[in-house]
C-alpha positions as CSV (number, residue, x, y, z in Angstrom):
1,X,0.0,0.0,0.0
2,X,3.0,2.5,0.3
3,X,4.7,1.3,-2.7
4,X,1.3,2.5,-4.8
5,X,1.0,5.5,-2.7
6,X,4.4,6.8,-3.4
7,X,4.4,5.6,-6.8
8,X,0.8,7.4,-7.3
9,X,2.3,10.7,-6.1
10,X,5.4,10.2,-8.6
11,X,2.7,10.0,-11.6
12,X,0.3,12.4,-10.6
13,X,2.1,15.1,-9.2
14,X,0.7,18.7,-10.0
15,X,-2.3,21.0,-9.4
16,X,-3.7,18.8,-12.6
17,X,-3.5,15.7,-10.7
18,X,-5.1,17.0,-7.3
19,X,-8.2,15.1,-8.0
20,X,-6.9,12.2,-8.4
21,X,-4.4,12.1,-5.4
22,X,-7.1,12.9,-3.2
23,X,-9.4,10.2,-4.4
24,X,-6.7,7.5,-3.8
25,X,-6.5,9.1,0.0
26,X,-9.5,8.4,0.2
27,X,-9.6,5.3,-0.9
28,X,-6.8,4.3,1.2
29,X,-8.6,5.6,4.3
30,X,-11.9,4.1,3.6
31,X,-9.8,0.6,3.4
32,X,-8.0,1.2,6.5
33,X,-11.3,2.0,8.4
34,X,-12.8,-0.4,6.9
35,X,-10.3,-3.2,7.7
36,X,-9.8,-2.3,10.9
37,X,-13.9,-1.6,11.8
38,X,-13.8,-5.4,11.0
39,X,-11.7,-6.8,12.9
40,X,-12.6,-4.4,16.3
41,X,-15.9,-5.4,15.8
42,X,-15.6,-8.9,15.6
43,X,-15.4,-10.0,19.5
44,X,-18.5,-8.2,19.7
45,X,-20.2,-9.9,16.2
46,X,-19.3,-13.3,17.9
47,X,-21.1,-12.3,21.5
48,X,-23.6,-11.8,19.0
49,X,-24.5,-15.1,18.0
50,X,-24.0,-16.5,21.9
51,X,-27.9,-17.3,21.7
52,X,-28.1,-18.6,18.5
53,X,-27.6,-22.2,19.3
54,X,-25.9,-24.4,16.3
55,X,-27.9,-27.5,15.7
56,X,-26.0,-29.9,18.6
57,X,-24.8,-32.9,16.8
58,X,-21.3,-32.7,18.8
59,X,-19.2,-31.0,15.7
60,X,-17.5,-28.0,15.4
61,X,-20.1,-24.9,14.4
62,X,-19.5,-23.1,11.5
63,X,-19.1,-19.9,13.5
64,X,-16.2,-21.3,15.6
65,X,-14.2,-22.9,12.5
66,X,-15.0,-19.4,10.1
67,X,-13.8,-17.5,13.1
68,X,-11.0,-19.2,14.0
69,X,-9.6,-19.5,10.4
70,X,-9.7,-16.2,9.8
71,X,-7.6,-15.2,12.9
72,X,-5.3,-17.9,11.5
73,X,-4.9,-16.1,8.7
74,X,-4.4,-12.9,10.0
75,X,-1.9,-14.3,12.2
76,X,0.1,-15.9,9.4
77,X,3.2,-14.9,7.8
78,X,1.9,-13.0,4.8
79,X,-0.9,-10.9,6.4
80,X,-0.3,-10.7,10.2
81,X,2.7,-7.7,9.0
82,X,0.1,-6.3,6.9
83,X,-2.6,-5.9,9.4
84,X,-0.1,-5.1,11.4
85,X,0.4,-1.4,9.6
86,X,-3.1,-1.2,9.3
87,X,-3.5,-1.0,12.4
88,X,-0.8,1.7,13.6
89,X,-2.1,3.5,10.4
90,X,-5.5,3.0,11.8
91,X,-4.1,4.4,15.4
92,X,-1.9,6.8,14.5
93,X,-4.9,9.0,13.6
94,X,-6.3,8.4,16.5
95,X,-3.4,9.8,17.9
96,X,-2.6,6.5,19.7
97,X,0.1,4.6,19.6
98,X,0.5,0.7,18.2
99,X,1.9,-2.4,20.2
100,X,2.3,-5.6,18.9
101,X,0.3,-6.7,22.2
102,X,-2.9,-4.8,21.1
103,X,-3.0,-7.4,17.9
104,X,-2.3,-10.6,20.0
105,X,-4.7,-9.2,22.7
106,X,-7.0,-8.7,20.2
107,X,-6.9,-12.2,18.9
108,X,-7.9,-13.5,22.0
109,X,-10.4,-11.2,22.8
110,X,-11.9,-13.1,20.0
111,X,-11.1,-16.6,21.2
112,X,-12.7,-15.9,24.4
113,X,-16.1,-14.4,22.9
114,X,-16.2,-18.0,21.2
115,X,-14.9,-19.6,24.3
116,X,-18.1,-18.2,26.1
117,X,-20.0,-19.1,23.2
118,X,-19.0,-22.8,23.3
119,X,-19.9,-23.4,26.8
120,X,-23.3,-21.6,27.0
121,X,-24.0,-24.2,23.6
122,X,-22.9,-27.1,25.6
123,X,-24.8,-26.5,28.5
124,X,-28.1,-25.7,26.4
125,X,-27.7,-29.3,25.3
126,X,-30.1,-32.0,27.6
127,X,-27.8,-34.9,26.4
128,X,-24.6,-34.5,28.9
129,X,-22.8,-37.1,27.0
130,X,-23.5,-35.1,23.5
131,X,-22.4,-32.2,25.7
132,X,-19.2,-33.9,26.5
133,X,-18.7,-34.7,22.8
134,X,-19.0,-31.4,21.6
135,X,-16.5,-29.7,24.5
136,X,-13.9,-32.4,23.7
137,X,-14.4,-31.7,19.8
138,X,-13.2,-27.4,20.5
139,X,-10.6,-28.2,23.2
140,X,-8.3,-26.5,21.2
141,X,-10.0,-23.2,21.8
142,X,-9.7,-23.5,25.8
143,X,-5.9,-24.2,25.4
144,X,-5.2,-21.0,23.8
145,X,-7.2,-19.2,26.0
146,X,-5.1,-21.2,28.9
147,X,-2.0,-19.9,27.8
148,X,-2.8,-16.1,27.7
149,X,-4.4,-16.4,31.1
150,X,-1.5,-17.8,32.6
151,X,1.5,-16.2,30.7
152,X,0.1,-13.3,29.1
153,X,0.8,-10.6,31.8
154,X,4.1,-12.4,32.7
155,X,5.5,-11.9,29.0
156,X,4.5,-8.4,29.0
157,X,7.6,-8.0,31.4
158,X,9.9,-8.8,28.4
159,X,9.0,-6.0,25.8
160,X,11.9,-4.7,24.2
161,X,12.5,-0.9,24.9
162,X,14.9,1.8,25.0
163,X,17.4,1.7,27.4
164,X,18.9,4.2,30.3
165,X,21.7,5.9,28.2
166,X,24.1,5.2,31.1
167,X,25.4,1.7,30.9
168,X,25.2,1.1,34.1
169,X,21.3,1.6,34.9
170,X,20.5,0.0,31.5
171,X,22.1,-3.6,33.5
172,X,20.4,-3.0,36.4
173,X,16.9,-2.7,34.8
174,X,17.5,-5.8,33.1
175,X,18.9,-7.9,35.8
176,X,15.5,-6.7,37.7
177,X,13.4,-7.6,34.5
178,X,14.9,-11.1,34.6
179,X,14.8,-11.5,37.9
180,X,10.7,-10.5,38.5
181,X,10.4,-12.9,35.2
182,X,12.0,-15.3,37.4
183,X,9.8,-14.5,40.3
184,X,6.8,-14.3,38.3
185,X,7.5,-17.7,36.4
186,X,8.1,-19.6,39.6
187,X,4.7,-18.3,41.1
188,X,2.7,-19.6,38.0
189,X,4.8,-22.8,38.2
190,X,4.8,-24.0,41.9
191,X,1.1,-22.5,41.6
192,X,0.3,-25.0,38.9
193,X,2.7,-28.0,39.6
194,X,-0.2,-30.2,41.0
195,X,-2.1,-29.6,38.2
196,X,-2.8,-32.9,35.8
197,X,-4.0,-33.2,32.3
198,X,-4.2,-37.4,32.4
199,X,-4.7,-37.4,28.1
200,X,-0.9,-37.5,27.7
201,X,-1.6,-36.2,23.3
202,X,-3.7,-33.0,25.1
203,X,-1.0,-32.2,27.8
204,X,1.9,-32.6,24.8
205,X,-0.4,-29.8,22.9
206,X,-0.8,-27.7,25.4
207,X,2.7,-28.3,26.6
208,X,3.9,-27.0,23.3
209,X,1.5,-24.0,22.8
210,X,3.3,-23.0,26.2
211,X,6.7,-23.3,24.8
212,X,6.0,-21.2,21.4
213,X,4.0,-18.8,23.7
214,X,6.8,-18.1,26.2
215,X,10.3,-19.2,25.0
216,X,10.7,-17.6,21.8
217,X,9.9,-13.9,24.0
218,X,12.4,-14.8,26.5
219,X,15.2,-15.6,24.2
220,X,14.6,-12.8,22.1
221,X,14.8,-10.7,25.2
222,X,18.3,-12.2,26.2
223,X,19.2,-11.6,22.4
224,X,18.6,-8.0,22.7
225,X,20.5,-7.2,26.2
226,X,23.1,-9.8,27.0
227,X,25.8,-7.8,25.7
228,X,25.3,-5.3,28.2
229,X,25.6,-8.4,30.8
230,X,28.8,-9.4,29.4
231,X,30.4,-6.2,29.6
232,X,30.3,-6.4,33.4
233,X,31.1,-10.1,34.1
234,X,32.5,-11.5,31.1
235,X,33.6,-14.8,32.5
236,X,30.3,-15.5,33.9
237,X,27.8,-13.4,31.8
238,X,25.3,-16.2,32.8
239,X,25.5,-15.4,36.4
240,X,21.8,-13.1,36.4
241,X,20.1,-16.1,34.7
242,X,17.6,-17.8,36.8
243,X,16.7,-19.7,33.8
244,X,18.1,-20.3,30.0
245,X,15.7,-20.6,27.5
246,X,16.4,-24.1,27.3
247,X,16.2,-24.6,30.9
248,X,12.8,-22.5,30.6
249,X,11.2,-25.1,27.9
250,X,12.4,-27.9,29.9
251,X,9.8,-26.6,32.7
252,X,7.3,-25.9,30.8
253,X,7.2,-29.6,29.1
254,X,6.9,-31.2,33.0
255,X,3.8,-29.4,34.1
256,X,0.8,-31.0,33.9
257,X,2.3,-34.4,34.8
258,X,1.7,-36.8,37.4
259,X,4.4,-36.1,40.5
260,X,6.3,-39.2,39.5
261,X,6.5,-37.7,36.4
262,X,7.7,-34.3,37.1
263,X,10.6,-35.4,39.5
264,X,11.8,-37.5,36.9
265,X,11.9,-34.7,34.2
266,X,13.4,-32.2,36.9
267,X,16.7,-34.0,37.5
268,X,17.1,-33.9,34.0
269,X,15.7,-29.9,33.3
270,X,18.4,-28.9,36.2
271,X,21.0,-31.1,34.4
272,X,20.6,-29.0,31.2
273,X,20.1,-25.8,32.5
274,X,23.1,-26.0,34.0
275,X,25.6,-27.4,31.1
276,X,23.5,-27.1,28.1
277,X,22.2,-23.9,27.4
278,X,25.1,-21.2,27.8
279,X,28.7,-21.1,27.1
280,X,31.2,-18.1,26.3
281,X,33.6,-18.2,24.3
282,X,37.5,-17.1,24.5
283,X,36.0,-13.7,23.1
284,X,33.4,-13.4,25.8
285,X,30.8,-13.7,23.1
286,X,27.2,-15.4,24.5
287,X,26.3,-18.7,22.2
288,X,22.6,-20.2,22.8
289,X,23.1,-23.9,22.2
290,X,20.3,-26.6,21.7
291,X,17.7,-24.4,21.2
């Protein structure tokens, strides 16, 4: 949409071409509103059909799979940058400013509006076993919902921002950062430990939703700051780190288990976090291994 903006203003530049430039503002505005009317609306289009119960035969209703494919795709690859500046287009003239968080908060805004939907459909149905069927049949839906509750407000400790321009004050707000992630992870985890999921293929799901949820933020945060960790203990720039991403993911894959379980997969998570994840080199450079 920039490319054919800017190349429209290289053709039709001039008081001759005023007409024109204006009508593809205007275009371009009445695309971003509508675009973006869409897809604040929607949470509140699904609410919507929350009495309109789907003929019960245990499936998947249309609603929930048209829904849910078309976050899907607006999370994918290809569109999710594009909606992306649509939105902070969208925002900017509103004065406001975007976050990526705003889009993935978004998303589940929606998955919770079907969320709600699915369980007031289930309990409208008088055969409890059909009930049972249909709950089991858009699990998937409660899982993502699952791992926002539980990790979205943790993760929102690890946004990328602009440091303190002395060196100093930038490592100390990121050894506090790490250290209330720390805090905050082991709350959620002891807080959850004696929690079971007993289908071992659900609790590998939801296992792994958790991982691509919370992992890939944390490393990415190391990523960006470690250097500044280095500088001031470069033969043990580890030494902050409560956990290594791989240590992290290691966690994350033993909740949900029985107790047996969990100690087992401990005495290997500490193992790894201990030898696997971090090394530095001769040149005091951080390497991530077996991630």
């Amino acid at each position: 949409m920039d490319n054919i903006r800017t190349e429209f203003n290289r053709l039709f530049r001039g008081e001759l071409c005023s007409d024109i430039r204006r009508e593809t503002r205007e275009l371009i505005s009445n695309l971003v509103k509508g675009v973006c009317e869409i897809f604040w609306e929607l949470p509140c289009q699904v609410e919507l059909q929350r009495p309109n119960n789907p003929s019960l035969d245990g499936g998947v209703p249309k609603l929930v799979s048209v829904v849910t494919e078309y976050c899907n795709k607006l999370l994918g690859d290809k569109n999710k940058p594009v909606l992306s500046k649509i939105l902070e287009i969208d925002l900017g003239w509103k004065k406001e400013k975007y976050q990526e968080e705003i889009l993935i908060g978004h998303i589940y805004n929606i998955l919770r509006e079907i969320a709600l939907n699915l369980d007031a459909w289930s309990s409208s149905s008088k055969e409890t076993a059909l009930s049972y069927i249909f709950m089991m049949n858009n699990h998937s839906h409660f899982s993502a919902l699952y791992v926002k509750e539980s990790w979205g407000k943790l993760l929102s400790l690890l946004t990328i921002k602009s440091q303190p321009a002395r060196r100093k004050r930038a490592r100390e707000s990121i050894k506090r950062t790490l250290q209330d992630f720390a805090t905050g992870f082991d709350e959620i985890y002891t807080k959850q430990s004696d929690w079971v999921v007993e289908d071992e293929r659900l609790r590998w799901k939801i296992c792994q939703a958790m991982v691509r949820t919370v992992v890939p933020r944390y490393k990415s945060y190391l990523q960006s700051y470690i250097m500044l960790l280095v500088e001031e203990d470069p033969m043990r720039p580890g030494n902050d780190l409560s956990y290594t991403p791989k240590g992290l993911e290691m966690k994350l894959k033993t909740m949900f288990q029985s107790k047996e379980e969990t100690e087992r997969t401990n005495k290997c998570s500490h193992f790894v976090n201990k030898v696997m994840d971090l090394e530095v080199t001769q040149n005091s450079h951080l390497t991530f291994e077996a991630i």
